[in-house]
C-alpha positions as CSV (number, residue, x, y, z in Angstrom):
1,X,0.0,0.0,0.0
2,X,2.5,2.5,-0.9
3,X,0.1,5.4,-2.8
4,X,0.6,9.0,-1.4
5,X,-1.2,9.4,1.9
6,X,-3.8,12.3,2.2
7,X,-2.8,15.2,3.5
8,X,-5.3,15.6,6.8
9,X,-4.3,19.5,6.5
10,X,-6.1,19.4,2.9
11,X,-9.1,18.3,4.4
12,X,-12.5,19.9,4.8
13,X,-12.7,18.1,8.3
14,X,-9.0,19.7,9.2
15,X,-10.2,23.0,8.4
16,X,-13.4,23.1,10.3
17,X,-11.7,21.9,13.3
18,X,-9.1,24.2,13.0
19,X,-11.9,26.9,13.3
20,X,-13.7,25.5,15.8
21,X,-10.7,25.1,18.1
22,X,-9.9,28.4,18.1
23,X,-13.4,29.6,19.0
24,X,-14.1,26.9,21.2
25,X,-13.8,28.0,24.9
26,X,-13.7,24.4,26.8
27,X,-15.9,25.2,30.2
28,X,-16.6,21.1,31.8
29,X,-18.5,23.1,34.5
30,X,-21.1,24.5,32.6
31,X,-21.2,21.3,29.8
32,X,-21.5,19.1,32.5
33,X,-24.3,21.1,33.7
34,X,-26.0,21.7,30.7
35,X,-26.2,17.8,29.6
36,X,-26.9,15.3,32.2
37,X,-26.6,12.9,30.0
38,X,-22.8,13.5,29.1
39,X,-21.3,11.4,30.9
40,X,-23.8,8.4,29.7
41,X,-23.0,9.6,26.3
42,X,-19.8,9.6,26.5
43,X,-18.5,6.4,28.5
44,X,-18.1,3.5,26.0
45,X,-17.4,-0.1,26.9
46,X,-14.3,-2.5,24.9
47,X,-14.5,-5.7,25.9
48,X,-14.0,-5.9,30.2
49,X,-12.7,-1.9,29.5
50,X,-15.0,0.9,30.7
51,X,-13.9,4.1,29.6
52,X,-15.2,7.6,30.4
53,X,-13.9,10.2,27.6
54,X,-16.3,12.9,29.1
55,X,-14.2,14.8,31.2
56,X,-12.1,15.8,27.5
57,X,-12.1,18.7,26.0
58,X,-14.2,18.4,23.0
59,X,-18.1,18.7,22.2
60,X,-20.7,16.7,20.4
61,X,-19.7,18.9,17.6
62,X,-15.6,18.0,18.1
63,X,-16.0,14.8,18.4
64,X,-18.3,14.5,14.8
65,X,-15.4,16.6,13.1
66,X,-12.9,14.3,14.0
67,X,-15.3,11.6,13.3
68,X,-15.1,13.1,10.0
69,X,-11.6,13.5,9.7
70,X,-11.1,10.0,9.8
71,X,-13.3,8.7,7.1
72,X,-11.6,11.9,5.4
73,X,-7.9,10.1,5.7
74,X,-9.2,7.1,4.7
75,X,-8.7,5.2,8.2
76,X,-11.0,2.4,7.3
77,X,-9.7,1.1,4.8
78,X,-6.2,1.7,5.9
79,X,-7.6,-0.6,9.3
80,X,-8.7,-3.1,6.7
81,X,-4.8,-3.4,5.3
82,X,-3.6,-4.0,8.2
83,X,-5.3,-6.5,9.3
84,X,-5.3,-8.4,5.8
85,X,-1.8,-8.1,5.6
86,X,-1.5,-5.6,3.0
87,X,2.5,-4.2,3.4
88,X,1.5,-1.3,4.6
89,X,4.7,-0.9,6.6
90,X,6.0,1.0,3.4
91,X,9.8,1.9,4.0
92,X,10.4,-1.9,5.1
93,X,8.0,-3.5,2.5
94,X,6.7,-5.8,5.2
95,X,2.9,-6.9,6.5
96,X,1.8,-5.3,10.0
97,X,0.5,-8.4,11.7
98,X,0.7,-8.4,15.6
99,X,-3.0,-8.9,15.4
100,X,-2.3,-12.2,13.6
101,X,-0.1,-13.3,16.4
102,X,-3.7,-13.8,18.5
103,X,-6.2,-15.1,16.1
104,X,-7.7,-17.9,18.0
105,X,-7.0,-21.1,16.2
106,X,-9.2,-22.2,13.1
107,X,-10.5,-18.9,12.9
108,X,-12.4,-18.3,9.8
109,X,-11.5,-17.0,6.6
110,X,-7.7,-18.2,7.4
111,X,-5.2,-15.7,7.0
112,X,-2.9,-16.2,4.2
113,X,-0.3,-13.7,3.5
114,X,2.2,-13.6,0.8
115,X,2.0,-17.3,-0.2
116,X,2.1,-18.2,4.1
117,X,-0.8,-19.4,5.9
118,X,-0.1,-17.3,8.9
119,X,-2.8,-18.7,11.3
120,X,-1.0,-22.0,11.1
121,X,2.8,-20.4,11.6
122,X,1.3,-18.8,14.4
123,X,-0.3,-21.6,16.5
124,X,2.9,-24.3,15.3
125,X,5.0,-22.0,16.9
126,X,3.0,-21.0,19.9
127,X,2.6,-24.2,20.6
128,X,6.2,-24.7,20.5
129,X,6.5,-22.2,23.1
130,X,3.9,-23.8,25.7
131,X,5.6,-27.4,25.4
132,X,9.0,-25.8,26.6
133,X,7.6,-23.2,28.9
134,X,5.3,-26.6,30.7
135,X,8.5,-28.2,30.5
136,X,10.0,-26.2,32.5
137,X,7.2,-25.5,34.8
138,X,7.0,-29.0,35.6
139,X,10.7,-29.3,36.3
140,X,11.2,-31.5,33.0
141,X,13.8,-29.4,31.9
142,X,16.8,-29.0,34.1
143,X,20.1,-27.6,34.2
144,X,23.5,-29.6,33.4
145,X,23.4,-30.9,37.1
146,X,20.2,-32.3,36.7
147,X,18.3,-29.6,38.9
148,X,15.1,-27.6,38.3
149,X,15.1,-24.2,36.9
150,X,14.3,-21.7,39.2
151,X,14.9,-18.2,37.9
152,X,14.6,-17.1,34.2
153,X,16.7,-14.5,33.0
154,X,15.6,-12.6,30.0
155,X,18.7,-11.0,27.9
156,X,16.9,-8.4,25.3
157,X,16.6,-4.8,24.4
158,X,13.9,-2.6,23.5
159,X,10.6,-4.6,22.6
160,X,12.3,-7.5,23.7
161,X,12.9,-6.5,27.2
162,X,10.2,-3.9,28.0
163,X,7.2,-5.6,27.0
164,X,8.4,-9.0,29.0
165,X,9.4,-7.2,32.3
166,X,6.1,-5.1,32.0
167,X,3.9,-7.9,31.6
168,X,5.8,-10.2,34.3
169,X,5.6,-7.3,36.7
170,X,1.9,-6.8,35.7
171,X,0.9,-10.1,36.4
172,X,3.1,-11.4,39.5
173,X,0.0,-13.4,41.2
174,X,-0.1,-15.3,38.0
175,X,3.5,-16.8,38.5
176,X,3.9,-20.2,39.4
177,X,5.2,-20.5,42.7
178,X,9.2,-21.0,43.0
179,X,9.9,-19.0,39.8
180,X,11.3,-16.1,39.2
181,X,12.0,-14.2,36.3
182,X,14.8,-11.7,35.8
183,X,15.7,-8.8,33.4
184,X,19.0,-7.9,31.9
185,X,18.7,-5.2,28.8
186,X,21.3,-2.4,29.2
187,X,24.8,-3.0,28.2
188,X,26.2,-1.1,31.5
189,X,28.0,-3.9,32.6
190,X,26.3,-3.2,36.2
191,X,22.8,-4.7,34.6
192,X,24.6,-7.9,34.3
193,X,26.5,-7.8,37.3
194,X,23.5,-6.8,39.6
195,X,21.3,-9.1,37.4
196,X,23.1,-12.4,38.2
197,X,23.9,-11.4,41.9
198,X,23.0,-13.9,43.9
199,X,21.8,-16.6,41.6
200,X,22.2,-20.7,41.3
201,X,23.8,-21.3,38.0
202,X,22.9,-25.0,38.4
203,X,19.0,-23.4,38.4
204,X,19.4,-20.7,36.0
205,X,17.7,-20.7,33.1
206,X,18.5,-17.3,30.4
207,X,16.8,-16.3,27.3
208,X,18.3,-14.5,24.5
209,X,15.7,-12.6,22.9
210,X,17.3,-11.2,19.4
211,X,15.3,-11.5,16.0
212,X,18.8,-11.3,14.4
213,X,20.8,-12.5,16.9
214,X,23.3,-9.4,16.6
215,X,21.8,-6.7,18.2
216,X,25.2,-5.5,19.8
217,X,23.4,-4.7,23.6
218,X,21.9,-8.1,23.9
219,X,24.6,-10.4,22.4
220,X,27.2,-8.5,24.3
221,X,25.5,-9.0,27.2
222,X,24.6,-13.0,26.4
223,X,28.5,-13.4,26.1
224,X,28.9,-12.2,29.4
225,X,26.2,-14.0,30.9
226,X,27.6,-17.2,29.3
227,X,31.4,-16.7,31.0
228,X,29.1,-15.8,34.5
229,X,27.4,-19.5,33.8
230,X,30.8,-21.3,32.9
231,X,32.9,-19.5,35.8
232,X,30.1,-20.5,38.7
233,X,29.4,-23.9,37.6
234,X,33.5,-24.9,37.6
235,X,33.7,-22.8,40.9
236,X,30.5,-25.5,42.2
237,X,32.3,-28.2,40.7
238,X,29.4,-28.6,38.3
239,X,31.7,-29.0,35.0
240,X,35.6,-29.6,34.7
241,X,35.8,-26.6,32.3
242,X,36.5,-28.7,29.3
243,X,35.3,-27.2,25.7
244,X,32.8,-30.3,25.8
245,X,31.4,-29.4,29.3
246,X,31.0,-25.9,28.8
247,X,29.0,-26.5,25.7
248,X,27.1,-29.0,27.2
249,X,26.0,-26.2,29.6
250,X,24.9,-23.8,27.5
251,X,23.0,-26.1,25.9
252,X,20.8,-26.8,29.4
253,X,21.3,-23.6,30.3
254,X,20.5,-20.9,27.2
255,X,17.6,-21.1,25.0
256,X,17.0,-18.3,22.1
257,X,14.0,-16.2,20.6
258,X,15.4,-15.7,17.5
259,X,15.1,-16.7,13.5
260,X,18.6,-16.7,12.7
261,X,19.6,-20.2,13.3
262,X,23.4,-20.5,12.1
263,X,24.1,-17.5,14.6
264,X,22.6,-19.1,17.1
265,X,24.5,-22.7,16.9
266,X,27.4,-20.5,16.9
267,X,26.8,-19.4,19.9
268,X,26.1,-23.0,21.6
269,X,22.5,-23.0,21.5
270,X,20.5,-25.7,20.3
271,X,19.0,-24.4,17.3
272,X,16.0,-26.7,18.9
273,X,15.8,-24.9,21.3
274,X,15.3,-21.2,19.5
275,X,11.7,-19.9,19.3
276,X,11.2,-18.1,16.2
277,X,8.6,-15.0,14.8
278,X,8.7,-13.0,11.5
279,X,9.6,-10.0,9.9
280,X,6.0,-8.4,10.0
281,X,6.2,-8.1,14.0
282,X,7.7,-5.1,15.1
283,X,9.7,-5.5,18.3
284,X,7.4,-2.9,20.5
285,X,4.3,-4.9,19.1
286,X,5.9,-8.4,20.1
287,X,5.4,-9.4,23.4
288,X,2.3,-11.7,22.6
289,X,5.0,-13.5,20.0
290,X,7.7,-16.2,21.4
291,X,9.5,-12.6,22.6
292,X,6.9,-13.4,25.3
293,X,8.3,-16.8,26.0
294,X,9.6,-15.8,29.6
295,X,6.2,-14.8,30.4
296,X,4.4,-17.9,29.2
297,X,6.7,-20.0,31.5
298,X,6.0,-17.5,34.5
299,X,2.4,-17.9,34.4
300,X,1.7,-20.7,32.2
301,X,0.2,-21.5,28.8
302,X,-3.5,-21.3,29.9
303,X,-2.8,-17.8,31.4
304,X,-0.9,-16.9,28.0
305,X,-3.2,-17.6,26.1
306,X,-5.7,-15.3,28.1
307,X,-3.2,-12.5,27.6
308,X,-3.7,-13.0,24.5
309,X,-7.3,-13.8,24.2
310,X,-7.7,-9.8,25.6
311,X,-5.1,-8.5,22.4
312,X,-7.9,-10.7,20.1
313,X,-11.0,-8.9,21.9
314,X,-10.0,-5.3,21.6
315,X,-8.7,-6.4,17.8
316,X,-12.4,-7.7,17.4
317,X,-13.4,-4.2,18.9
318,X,-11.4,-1.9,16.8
319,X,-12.5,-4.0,13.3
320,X,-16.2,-4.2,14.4
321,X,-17.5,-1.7,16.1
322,X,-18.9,2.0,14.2
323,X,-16.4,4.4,14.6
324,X,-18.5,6.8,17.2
325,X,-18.5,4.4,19.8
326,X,-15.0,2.6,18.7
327,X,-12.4,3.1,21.7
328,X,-9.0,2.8,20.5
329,X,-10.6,5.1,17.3
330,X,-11.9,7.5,19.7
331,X,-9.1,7.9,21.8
332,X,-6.6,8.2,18.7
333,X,-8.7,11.0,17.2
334,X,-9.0,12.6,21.0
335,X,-4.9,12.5,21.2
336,X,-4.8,13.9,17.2
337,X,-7.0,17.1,18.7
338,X,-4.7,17.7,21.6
339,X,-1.5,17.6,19.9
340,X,-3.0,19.4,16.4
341,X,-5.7,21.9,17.7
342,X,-4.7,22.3,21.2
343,X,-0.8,22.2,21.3
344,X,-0.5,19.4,24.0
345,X,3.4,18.0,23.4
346,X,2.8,15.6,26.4
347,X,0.8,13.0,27.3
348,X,0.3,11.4,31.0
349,X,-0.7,7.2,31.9
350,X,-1.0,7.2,35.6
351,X,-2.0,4.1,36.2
352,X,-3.6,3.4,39.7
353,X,-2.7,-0.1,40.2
354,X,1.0,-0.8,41.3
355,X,1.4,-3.7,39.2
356,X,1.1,-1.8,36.5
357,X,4.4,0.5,37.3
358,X,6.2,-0.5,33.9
359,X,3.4,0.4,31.5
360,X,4.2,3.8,30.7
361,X,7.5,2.9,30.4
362,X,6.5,0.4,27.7
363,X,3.9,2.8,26.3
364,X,7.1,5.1,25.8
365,X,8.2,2.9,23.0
366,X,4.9,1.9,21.2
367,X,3.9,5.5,21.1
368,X,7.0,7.5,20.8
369,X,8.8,4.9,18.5
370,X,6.3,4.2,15.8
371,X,5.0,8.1,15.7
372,X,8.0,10.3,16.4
373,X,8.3,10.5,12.4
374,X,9.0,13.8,10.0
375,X,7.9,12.3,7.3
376,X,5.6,10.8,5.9
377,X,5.2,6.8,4.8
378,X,5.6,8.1,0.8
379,X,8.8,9.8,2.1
380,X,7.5,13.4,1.9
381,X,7.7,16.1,4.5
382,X,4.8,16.2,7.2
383,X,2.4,18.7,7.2
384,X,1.4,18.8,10.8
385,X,2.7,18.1,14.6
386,X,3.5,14.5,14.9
387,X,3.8,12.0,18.1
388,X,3.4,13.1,21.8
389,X,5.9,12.4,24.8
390,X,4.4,9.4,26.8
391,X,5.2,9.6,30.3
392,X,3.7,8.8,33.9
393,X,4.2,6.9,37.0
394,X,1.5,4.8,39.1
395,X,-0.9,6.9,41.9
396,X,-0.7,7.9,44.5
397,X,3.3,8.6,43.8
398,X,2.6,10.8,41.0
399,X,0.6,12.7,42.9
400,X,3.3,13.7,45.5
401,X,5.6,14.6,42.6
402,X,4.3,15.7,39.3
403,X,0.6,16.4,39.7
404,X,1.3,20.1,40.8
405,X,2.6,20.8,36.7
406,X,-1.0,19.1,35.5
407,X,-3.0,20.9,38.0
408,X,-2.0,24.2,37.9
409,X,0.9,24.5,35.3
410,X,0.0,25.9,32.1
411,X,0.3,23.4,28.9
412,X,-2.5,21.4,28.2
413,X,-1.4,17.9,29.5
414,X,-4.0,15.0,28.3
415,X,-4.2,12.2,30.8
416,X,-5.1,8.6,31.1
417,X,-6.1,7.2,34.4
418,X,-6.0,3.5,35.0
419,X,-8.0,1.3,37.3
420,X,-9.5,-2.1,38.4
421,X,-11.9,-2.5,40.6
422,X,-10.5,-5.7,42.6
423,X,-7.4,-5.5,43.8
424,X,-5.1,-8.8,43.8
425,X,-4.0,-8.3,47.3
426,X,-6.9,-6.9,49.0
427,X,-6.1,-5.7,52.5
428,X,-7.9,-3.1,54.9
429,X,-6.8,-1.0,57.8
430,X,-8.6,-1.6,60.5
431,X,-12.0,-0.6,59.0
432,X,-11.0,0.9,56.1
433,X,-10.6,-1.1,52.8
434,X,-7.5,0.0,51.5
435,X,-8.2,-0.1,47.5
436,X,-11.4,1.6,48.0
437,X,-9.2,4.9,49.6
438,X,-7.1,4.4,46.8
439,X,-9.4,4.1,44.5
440,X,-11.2,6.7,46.0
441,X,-7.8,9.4,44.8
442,X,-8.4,7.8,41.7
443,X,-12.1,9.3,41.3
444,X,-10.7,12.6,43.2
445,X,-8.1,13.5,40.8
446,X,-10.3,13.1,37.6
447,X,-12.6,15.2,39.4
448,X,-10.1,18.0,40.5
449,X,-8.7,18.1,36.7
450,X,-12.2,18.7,35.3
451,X,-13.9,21.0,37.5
452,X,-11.1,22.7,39.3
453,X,-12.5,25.2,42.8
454,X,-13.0,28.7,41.6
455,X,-11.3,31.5,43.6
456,X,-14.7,31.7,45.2
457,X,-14.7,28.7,46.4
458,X,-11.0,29.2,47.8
459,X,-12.2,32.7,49.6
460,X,-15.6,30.7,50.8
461,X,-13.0,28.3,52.6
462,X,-11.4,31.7,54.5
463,X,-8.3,32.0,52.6
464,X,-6.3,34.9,52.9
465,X,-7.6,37.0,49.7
466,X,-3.6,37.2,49.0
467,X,-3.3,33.6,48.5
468,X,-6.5,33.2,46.7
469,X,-4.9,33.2,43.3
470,X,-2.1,30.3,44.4
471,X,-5.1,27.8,45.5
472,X,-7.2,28.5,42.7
473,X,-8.0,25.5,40.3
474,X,-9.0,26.3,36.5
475,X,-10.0,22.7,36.1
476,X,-10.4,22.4,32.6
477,X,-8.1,19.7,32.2
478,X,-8.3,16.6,30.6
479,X,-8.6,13.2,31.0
480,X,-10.2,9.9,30.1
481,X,-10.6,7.4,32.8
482,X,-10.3,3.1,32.2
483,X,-11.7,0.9,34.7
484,X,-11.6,-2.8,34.5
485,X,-13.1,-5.3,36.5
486,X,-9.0,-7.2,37.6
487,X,-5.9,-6.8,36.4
488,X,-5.9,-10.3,34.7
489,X,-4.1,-11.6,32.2
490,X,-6.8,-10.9,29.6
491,X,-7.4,-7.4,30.5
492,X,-3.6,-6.7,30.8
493,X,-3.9,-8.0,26.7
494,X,-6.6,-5.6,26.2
495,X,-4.8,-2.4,27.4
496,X,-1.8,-3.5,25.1
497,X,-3.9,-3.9,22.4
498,X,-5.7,-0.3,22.7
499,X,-2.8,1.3,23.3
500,X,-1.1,-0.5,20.3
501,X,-4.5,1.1,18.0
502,X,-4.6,4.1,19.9
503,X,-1.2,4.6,18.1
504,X,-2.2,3.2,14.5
505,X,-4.9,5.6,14.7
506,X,-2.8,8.2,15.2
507,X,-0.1,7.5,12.6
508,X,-2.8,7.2,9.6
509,X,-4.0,10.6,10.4
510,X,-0.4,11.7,10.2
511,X,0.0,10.2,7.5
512,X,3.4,8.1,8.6
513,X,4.6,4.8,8.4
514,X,3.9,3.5,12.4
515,X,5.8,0.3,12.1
516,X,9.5,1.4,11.2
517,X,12.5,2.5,13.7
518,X,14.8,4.3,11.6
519,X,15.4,6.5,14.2
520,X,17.1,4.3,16.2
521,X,19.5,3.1,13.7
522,X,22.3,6.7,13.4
523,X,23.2,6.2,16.7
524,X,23.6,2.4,16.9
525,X,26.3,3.0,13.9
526,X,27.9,5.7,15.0
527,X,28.6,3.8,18.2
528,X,30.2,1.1,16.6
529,X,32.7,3.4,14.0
530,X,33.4,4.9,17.6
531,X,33.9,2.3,20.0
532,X,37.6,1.2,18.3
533,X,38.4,5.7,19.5
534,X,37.3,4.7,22.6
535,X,39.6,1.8,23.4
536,X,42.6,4.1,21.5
537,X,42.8,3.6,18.0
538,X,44.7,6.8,17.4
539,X,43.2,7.5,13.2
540,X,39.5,6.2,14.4
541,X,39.8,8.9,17.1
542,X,41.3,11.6,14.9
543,X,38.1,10.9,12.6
544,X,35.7,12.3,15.1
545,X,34.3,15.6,15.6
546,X,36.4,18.2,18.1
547,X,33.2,17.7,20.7
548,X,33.8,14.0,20.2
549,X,37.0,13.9,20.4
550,X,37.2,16.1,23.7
551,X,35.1,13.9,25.6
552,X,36.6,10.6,24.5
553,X,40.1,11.8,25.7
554,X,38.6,13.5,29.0
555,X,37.0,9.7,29.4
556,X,40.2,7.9,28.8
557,X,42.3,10.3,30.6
558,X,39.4,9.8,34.1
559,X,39.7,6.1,33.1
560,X,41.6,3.9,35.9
């Protein structure tokens, strides 16, 4: 699908909401008050997500115009492409087809892509995944000494690390008692060091998550995980540090996601043992892929498969349901108002649920990654404000640190907030259920944002008319609340998935290609034409910049 995009700045749609915008003077108050049945009107159900857009900044009439704008762009049929595996991932020439990676099985018309019947590529290799992660579970697979794996280390970067550790942390009372699973992603050598701390190399099990198996972080850090394995076990006594012993432990002791299967013999890995997935996943949209092996062997293939069971329901959703009451469409239009009519640059995910302390960090990628683009997917210029900065931390902690800058602070800063209703560890203080007060900030800081306390309410309380001004609330401020029933492994699926359309929606307004990372690629080289400066080669560090070159020598010359 490589034809021009349209312009979304051409449109009839763009224009009237430009206009409107800028006559528009939002007031929640007063629409609030004027519609009792906003809220009704606005609150829209996806699957086990109940989600109240009506404390945003828009108006029946916004929310038609944007409506408009995305029939204008052509968002439907662009939806269509994706899901039919049209290569719509332009500068790549590749399908976009994490929705394929949770099609139930035998579903109906199969999916056959380029020649591949992906439906049954999918499900063989899923169901390679649950036989090893059951055989490890049930302490079938054991280490060179013939002892049960108890920790899983996960050695990956990016998609392959973030959405893992986000998931695992996510969904902790789902792991199977006596596992553990750890991270290792940055190539500080301290992430490795810190990582390993402490662990039984006779019960450690690590997976090297690399499509390619090159990317220099992770490989570089599986090397060094590999000489911690064969050190500890000779220090035990476990093997006599023979060439045949040590390969005989990497072969109990390292498995591989990855599709390159020469690099990963080389390395000592049973090419058996390597879990593979395809060029048409994108690394921030893999975790429901053998990326998220780790995660099926922590909680097990019935509770995987429920994860992904909530990606296929929200899928269902998005392809289904009329755009006006479609939630990832909705929410994607909402976020192309703030950042194109209403110069928002940010956008906040405080998620009231503690287990959920990774996801914006993982949002960060999905979002920022596939949208931060200047151009668009036929390679010309972009004609409007692209991608938003993701950010956000769980409540109540944000609210004792950042909250102040969304209250009162003056850019527009559009926020989700993120609840269940039952907690996994519910506990009360005396009389006082715990999660309800929690919850009960969660309702309260919604509130507050919306309707704000005019100054006089702040003199009505007795304030000091000279610090009226500094306790007055405009309200006005955004936010759309989600509220699901548990943070199970479906609805953890279902946030991923909305978020994951949320974005698409987004990008085809834009205009870009969502599904490339070209931006992450100068660096990466640079990096490695610099590294051979940085351990004094004289003519690679004479080819560097005077900036460059400054630091590098102030680094060697602090260097013990």
């Amino acid at each position: 699908m490589s034809t021009a995009p349209i312009d979304a700045t051409t449109t009839s749609a763009w224009a009237e909401l430009t206009g409107h915008a800028a006559a528009q003077k939002p007031d929640l108050r007063s629409w609030f008050d004027a519609d009792p049945g906003r809220a009704e009107r606005l609150t829209f159900d996806a699957a086990d997500l109940h989600v109240d857009l009506s404390k945003n900044l828009v108006t029946d009439e916004t929310l038609a115009l944007l409506l408009r704008l995305a029939e204008e762009v052509g968002l439907k049929g662009r939806l269509e492409a994706m899901f039919t595996g049209e290569h719509i991932n332009v500068t790549e020439d590749r399908a976009v087809l994490h929705t394929a990676l949770r099609r139930p099985a035998g579903a109906s018309p199969a999916l056959v892509v380029d020649g591949q019947d992906v439906d049954a590529d999918v499900h063989a290799e899923l169901a390679r995944v649950y036989a090893f992660a059951e055989q490890v579970r049930s302490g079938a697979w054991t280490g060179v000494t013939g002892k049960r794996v108890a920790t899983v280390v996960n050695i990956g970067i990016g998609g392959s690390d973030l959405g893992p550790v986000m998931a695992y942390e996510a969904l902790a009372p789902y792991v199977q008692d006596g596992l553990e699973l750890r991270f290792i992603s940055n190539i500080d050598p301290s992430d490795v060091a810190e990582t390993t701390a402490g662990l039984d190399p006779e019960t450690t099990l690590f997976i090297v998550a690399s499509k390619t198996f090159g990317t220099l972080e992770t490989l570089t850090n599986a090397r060094l995980a590999r000489e911690w394995l064969w050190t500890n076990l000779e220090s035990a006594g476990a093997i006599d540090g023979s060439e045949t012993s040590r390969t005989g432990a990497v072969a109990k002791h390292f498995v591989a996601v990855s599709t390159a299967l020469d690099k990963v013999a080389a390395f000592g890995i049973d090419p058996a043992n390597a879990f593979g997935f395809w060029d048409w996943v994108g690394g921030r949209y893999s975790v429901d892929s053998a990326i998220g092996t780790s995660l099926a062997i922590a909680i097990g293939p019935e509770a995987f498969a429920e994860f992904l069971g909530g990606f296929h329901a929200i899928d269902q959703h998005l392809r289904s349901t009329p755009f006006a009451q479609n939630v990832p469409v909705l929410m994607g239009l909402l976020n192309v108002w703030y950042v194109n009519f209403l110069d928002a640059h940010t956008h906040a995910v405080l998620p009231y649920a503690q287990y959920l302390h990774r996801f914006p960090a993982y949002l960060q990628q999905l979002t920022m990654e596939s949208n931060g683009k200047g151009v668009r997917w036929d390679g010309s210029p972009v004609t409007t404000a692209t991608g938003e900065v993701f950010w956000g931390e769980p409540g109540t902690n944000g609210q004792h640190a950042f909250y102040q800058l969304i209250h009162q602070g003056t850019r527009v800063i559009p926020s989700d907030f993120i609840a269940v209703a039952n907690p996994a560890r519910p506990l009360r203080d005396g009389d006082t259920d715990v999660h309800g007060l929690f919850l009960a900030n969660f309702f309260a800081q919604t509130k507050a944002l919306a309707f704000g306390k005019t100054a006089d309410e702040v003199r009505a309380e007795g304030t000091a008319e000279a610090i009226v001004p500094a306790r007055v609330f405009t309200g006005n401020r955004p936010t759309t609340s989600i509220l699901a029933p548990a943070l199970t492994p479906s609805v953890l699926g279902q946030l991923i998935a909305l978020y994951e359309h949320i974005t698409f929606v987004q990008g085809v307004v834009w205009g870009i290609d969502s599904f490339d990372q070209w931006g992450v690629e100068l660096g990466k080289q640079l990096a490695t034409q610099i590294a051979p400066a940085v351990t004094g080669d004289a003519d690679a560090l004479a080819a560097q910049d005077a900036s460059t070159q400054a630091l590098i020598r102030h680094y060697l010359a602090q260097r013990d």
